[in-house]
C-alpha positions as CSV (number, residue, x, y, z in Angstrom):
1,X,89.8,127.5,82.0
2,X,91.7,126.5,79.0
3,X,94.7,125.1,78.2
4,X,97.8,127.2,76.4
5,X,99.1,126.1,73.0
6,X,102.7,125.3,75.0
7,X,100.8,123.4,77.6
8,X,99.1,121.3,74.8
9,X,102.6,120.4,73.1
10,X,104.2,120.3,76.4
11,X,101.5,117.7,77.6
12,X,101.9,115.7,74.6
13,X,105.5,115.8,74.6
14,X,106.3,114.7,78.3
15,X,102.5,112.9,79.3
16,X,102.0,115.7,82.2
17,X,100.9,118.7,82.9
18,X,100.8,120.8,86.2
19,X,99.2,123.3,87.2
20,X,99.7,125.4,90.5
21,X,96.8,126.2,92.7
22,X,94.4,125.7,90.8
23,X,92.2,125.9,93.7
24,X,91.9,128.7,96.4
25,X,91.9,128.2,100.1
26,X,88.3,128.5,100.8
27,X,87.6,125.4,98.2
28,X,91.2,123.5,99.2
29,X,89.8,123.7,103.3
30,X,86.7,122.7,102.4
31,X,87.2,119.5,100.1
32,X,89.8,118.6,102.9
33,X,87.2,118.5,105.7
34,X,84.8,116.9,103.2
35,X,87.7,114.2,102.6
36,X,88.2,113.7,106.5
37,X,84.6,113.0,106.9
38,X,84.3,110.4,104.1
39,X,87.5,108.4,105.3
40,X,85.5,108.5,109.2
41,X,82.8,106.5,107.6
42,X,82.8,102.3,107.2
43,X,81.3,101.8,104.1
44,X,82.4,99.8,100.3
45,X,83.5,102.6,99.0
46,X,86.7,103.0,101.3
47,X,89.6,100.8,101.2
48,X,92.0,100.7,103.8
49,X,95.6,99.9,104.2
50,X,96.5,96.9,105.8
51,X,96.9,98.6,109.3
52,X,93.6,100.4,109.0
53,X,94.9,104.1,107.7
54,X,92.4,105.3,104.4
55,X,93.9,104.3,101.6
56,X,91.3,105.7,99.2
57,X,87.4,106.5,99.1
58,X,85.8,105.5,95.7
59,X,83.2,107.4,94.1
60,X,82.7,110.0,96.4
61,X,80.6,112.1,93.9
62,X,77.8,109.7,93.6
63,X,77.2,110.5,97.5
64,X,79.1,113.8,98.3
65,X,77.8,117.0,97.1
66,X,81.1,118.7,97.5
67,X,82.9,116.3,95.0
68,X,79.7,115.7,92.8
69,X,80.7,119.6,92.1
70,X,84.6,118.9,91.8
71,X,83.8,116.3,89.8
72,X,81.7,118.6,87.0
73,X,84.5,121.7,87.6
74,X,85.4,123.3,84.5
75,X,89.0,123.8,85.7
76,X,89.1,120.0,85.3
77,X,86.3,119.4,82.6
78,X,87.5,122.1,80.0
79,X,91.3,121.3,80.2
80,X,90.6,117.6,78.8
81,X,87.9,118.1,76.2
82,X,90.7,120.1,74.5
83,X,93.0,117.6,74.4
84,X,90.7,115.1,73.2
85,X,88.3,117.1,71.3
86,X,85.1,115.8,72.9
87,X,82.5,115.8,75.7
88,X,83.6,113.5,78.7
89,X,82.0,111.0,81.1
90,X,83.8,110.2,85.1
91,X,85.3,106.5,84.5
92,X,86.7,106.6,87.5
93,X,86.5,108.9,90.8
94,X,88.5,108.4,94.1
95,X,90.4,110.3,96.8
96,X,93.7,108.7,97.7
97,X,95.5,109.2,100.8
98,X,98.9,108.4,102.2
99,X,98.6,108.5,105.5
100,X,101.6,110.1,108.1
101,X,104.1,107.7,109.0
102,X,102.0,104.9,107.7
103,X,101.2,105.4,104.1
104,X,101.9,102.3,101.9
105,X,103.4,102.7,98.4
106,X,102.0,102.5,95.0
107,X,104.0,99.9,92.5
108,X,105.2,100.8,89.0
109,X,102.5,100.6,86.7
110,X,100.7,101.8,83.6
111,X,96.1,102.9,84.7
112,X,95.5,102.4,81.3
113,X,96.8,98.5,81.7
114,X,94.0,98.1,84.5
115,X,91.6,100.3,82.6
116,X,92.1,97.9,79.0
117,X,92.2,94.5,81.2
118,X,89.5,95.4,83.6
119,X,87.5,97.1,82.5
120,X,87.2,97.2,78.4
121,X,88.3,100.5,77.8
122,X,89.1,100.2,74.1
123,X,91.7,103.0,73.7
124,X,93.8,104.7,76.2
125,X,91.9,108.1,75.7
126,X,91.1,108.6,79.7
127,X,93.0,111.0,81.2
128,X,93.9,111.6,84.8
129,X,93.2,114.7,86.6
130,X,94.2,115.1,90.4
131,X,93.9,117.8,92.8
132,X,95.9,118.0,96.2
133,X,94.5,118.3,99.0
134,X,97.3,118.8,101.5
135,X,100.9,120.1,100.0
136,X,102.8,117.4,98.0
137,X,106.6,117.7,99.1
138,X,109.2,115.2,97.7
139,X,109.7,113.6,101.2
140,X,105.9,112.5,101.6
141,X,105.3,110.1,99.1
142,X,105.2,112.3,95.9
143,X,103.8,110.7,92.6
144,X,106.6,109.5,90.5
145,X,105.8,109.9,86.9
146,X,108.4,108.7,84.2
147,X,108.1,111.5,81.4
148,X,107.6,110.5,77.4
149,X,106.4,106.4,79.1
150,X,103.5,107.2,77.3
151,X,104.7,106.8,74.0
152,X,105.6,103.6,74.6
153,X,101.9,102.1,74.4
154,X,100.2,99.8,76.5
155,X,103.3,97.3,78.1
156,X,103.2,93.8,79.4
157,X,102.2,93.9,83.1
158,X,102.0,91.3,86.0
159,X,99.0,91.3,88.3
160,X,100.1,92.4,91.6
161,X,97.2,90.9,94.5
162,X,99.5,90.9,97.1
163,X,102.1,94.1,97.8
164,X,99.7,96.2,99.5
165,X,95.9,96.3,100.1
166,X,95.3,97.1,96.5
167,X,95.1,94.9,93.2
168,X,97.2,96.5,90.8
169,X,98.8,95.6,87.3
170,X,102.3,96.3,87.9
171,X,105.2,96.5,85.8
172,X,108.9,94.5,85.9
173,X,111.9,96.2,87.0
174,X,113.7,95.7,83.6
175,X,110.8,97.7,81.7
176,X,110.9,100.5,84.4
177,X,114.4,100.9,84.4
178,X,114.3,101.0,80.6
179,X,112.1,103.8,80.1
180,X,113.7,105.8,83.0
181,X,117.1,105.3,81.0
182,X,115.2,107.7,78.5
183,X,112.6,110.0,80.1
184,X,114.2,110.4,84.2
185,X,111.9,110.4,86.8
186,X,110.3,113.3,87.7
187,X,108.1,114.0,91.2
188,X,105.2,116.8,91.2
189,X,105.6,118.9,94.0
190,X,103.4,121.9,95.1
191,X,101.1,123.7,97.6
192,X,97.4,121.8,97.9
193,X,95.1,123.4,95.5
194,X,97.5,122.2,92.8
195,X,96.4,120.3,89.6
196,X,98.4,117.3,87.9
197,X,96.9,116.0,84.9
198,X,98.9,112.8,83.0
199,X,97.9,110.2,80.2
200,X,96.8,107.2,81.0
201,X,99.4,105.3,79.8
202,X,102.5,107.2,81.3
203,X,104.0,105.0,83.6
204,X,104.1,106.2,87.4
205,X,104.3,105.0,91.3
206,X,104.5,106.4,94.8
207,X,107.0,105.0,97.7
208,X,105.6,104.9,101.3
209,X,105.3,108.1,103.5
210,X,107.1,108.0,106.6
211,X,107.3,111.5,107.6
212,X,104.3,113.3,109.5
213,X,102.8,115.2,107.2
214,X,99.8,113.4,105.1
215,X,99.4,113.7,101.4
216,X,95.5,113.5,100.2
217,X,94.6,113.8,96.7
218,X,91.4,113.8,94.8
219,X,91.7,111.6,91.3
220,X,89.8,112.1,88.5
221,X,89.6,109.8,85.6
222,X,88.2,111.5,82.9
223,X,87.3,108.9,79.2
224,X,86.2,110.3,76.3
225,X,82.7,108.9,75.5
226,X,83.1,107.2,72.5
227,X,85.8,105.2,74.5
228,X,83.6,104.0,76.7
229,X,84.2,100.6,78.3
230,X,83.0,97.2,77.3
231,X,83.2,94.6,79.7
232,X,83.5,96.0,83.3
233,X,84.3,93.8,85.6
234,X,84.7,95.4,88.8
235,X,82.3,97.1,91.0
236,X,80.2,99.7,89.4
237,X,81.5,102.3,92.2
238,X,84.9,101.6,90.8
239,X,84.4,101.6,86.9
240,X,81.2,103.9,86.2
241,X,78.7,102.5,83.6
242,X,77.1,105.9,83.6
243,X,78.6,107.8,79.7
244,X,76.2,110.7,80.7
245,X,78.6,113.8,79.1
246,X,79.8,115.9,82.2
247,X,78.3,119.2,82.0
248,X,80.7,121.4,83.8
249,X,79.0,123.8,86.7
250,X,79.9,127.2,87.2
251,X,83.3,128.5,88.3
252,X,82.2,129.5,91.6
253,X,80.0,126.5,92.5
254,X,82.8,125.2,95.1
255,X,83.1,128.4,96.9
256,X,79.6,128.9,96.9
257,X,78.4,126.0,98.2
258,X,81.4,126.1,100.8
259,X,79.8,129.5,102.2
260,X,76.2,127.7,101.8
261,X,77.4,125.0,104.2
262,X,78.9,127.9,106.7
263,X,75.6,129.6,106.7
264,X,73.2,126.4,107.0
265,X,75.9,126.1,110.4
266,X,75.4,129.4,112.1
């Protein structure tokens, strides 16, 4: 899997890139049913909104062999070396829902801002890859991604510890509706099995999802490792200390170990 010249200049132009369907049906059900089962289960790694709903599963790679695979896929892996022009290591690894009729939103903010002040990451050469789980529609909670933001480096932020169930370092309504003024706001949409990959520093958020259709996506956040970070101070399951170079799997690994799993059941 590689990456088109156009895509490159588009990517670097607008801070986004997406890529339909990345993922075929037999690898979409089975990450979904994998996703199910890790949301089921009471443990650290899962956060919850405020009424109980997932809100998202840290991690789930470290003790999931079906994203330990997603998270070493060359459809992800190869896309992002290009653009940075070097081996990677997973900062960061988590599967966010928004849950029907209940999902809470996601503020305005900048990952990079959390990954700097958090976490030590010198430079904001981390990207973010996610892969949908269910179909992403523009009435259930789409990401909201301001295009060209990223050019606008790494911007004053507030610490947000009390919206929603989630710390977050959020940005003021006067900065957002500046750099909307100039790049819009578009909203990836697309069937599950779709890719979105967006710089760290390109400003985004998601509104609440009222409607009855859920919206699961796996997140990847993929740092070059000579950025590695400096002075974590979150949990280890949220900012990896691990700079071990991802070395991508086969093509096939997903669908293979999907029909693995099917025969170990009959």
């Amino acid at each position: 899997m590689e990456l088109t010249q156009k895509q490159i200049d588009d990517f670097h132009e607008q801070g986004w890139l997406f890529l339909p369907e990345l993922f075929g049906p037999e690898e979409v059900a089975l990450m979904k049913r994998e996703a199910e089962s890790i949301y089921s289960e009471h443990r650290p790694e899962v956060w919850r909104e405020k009424n109980g709903a997932p809100r998202t599963a840290f991690a789930a790679h470290t003790y999931n062999e079906t994203f330990r695979i997603l998270g070493s896929h060359p459809r992800l892996v190869r896309p992002v070396e290009q653009i940075f022009g070097e081996q990677l290591y997973m900062h960061q690894f988590k599967i966010n829902a928004k849950a029907a009729f209940t999902g809470e939103v996601w503020q305005w903010h900048q990952d990079y801002g959390t990954w700097k002040r958090d976490d030590g990451m010198p430079n904001p050469r981390a990207m973010n890859i996610s892969v949908f789980l269910d179909e992403v529609m523009t009435i259930n909670g789409p990401l909201l991604l301001v295009p060209k933001s990223h050019n606008a480096g790494d911007l004053k932020a507030g610490h947000d510890l009390e919206t929603t169930s989630y710390p977050l370092w959020t940005l003021d309504n006067d900065t957002v509706t500046r750099l909307v003024d100039d790049g819009g706001i578009v909203a990836p949409t697309g069937k599950a099995g779709g890719v979105l990959m967006f710089h760290g520093n390109l400003v985004h958020g998601s509104s609440g999802n009222i409607t009855p259709y859920p919206r699961k996506i796996v997140y990847l956040t993929l740092n070059a490792v000579s950025n590695h970070i400096t002075k974590p101070t979150r949990p280890e399951f949220i900012a990896h200390q691990d700079f071990t170079p991802i070395e991508p799997v086969a093509d096939d690994a997903l669908v293979q170990h999907a029909r693995s799993m099917k025969q170990a059941a009959e």
